[in-house]
C-alpha positions as CSV (number, residue, x, y, z in Angstrom):
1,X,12.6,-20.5,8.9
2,X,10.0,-18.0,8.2
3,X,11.1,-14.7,7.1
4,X,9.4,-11.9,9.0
5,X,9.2,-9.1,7.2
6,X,8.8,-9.1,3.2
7,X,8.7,-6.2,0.6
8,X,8.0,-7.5,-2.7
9,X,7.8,-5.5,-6.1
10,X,6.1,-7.6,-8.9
11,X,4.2,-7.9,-12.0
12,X,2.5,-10.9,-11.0
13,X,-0.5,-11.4,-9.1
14,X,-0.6,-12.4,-5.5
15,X,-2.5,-14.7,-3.0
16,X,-4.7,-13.0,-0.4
17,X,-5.0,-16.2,1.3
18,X,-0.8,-17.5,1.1
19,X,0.3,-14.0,2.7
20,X,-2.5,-13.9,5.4
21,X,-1.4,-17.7,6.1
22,X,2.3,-16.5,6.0
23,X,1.4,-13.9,8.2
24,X,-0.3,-15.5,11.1
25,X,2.0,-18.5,11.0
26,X,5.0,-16.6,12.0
27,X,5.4,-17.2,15.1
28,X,3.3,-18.1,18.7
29,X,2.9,-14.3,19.5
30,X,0.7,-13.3,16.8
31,X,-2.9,-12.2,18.1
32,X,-3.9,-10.3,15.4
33,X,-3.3,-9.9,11.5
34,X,-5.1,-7.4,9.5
35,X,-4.5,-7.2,5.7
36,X,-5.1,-4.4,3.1
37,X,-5.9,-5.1,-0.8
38,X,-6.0,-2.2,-3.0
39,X,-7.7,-3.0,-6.3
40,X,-7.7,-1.2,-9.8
41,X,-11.6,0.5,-10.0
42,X,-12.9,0.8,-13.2
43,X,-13.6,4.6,-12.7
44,X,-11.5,7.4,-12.2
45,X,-12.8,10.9,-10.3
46,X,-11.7,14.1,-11.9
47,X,-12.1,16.8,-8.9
48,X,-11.1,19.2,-11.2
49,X,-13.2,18.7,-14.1
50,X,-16.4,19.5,-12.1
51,X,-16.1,15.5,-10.3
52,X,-16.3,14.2,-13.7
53,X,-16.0,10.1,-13.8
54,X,-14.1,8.2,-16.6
55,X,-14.5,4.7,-17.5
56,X,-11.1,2.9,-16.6
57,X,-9.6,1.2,-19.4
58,X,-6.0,0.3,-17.4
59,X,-3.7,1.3,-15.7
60,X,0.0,1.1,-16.1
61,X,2.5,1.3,-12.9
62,X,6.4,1.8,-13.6
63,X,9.1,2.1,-11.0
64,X,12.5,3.2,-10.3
65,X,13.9,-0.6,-9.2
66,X,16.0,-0.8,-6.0
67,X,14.9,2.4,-4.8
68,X,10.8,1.7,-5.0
69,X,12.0,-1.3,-2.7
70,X,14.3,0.5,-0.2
71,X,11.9,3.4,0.2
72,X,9.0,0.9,1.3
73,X,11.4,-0.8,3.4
74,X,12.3,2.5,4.9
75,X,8.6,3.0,5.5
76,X,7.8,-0.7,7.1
77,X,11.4,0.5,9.4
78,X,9.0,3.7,10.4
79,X,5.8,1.7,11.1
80,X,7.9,-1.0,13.4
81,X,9.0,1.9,15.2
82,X,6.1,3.2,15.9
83,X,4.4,0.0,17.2
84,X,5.5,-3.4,18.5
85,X,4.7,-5.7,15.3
86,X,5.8,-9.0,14.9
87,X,5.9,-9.0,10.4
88,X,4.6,-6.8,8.0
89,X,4.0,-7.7,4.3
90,X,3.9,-5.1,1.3
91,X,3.8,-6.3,-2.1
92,X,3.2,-3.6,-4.8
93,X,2.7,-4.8,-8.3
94,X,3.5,-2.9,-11.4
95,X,2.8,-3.0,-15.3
96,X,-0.6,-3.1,-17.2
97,X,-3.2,-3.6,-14.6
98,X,-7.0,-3.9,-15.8
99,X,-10.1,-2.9,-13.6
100,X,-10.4,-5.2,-10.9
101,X,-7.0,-6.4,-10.8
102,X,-5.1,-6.6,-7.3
103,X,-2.8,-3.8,-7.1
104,X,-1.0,-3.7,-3.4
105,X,-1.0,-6.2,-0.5
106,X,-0.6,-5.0,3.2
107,X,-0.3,-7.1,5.9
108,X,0.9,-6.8,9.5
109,X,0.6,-9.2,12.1
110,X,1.3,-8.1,15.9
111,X,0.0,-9.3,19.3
112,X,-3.1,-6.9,19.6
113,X,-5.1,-5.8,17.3
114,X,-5.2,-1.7,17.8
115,X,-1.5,-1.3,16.6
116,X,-2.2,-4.1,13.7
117,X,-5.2,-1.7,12.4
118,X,-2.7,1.9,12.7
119,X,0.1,0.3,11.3
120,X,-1.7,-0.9,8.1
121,X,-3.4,2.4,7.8
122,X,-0.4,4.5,8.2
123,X,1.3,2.1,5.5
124,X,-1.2,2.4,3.0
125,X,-0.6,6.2,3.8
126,X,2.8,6.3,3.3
127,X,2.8,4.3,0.6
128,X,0.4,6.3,-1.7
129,X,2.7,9.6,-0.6
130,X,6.3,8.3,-0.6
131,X,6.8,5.3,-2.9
132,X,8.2,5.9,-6.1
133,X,5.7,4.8,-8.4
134,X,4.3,6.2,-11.6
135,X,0.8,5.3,-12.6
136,X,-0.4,6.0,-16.0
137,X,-4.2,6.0,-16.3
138,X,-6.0,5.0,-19.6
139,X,-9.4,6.1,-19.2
140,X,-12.0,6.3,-22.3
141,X,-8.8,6.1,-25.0
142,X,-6.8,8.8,-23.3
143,X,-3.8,8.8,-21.3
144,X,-2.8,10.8,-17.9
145,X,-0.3,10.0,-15.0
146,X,-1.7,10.5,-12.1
147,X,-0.4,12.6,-8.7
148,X,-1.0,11.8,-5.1
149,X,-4.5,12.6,-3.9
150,X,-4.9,15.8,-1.5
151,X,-6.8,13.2,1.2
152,X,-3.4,11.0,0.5
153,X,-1.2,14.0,1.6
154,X,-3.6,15.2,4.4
155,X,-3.5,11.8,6.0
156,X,0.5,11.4,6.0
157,X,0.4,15.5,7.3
158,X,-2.0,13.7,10.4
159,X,0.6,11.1,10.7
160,X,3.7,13.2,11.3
161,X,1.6,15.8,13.6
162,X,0.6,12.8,15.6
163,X,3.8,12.0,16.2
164,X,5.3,15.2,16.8
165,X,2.3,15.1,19.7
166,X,3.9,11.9,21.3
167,X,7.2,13.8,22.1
């Protein structure tokens, strides 16, 4: 049997292909999968350092374990209230990640494509916002940890006025 939903926190790498093959495989009403894969760039944008750009050594992700995982299974809960979805995948990973390295999976297969395409981009949203993870940038030899972006914020504001709208 083919588990529907899965929320995975790792430190190894995953397979684009083996989750979008889990994905549309799950079951006969599955019309549309769309997938997400976040990568680690090798530059990092400094708004406030008049839009400075540093060279991206790594980047190192921790976590707070068992509660990373229940707050992005709170969030897929949200998402699979919002619109009919047959699975959703969300794997983060976390430790020493170099430029160019696969960093989050998100995949949600449904029966149309429209709700497929919102629920991943509300996910991704969500996820940047409200999981607990700690990234620690080394960038040209020096260290920072890094806060949510303001267009990461703005975009889960959009999220929770749109669905204030729909009541």
């Amino acid at each position: 049997m083919i588990v529907s939903d899965l929320v995975c926190v790792q430190s190894d790498d995953f397979s684009l292909a083996d989750e979008y093959q889990r994905l549309s495989n799950i079951n006969s009403r599955v019309g549309a999968v769309v997938t997400f894969c976040g990568l680690v760039r090798d530059f990092e944008s400094s708004a406030g350092e008049s839009e400075s750009t540093k060279v991206v050594n790594y980047l190192t992700l921790q976590h707070y374990p068992g509660m990373t995982e229940n707050l992005l299974e709170d969030i897929v809960t949200q998402a699979k209230a919002r619109w009919d979805l047959v699975a959703v995948t969300v794997i983060h990973r976390i430790g020493t990640l170099a430029p160019n390295d696969q960093i989050v999976f998100v995949g949600v297969a449904s029966e149309h494509r429209k709700e497929a395409f919102d629920a991943a981009q509300f996910l991704m949203d969500y996820l940047k916002t409200k999981a607990t993870f700690w990234k620690k940038l080394t960038a040209e030899g020096k260290e920072q940890w890094l806060d949510a972006k303001l267009s990461d914020t703005d975009a889960v504001v959009k999220w929770n006025k749109d669905s204030h709208d729909q009541c």
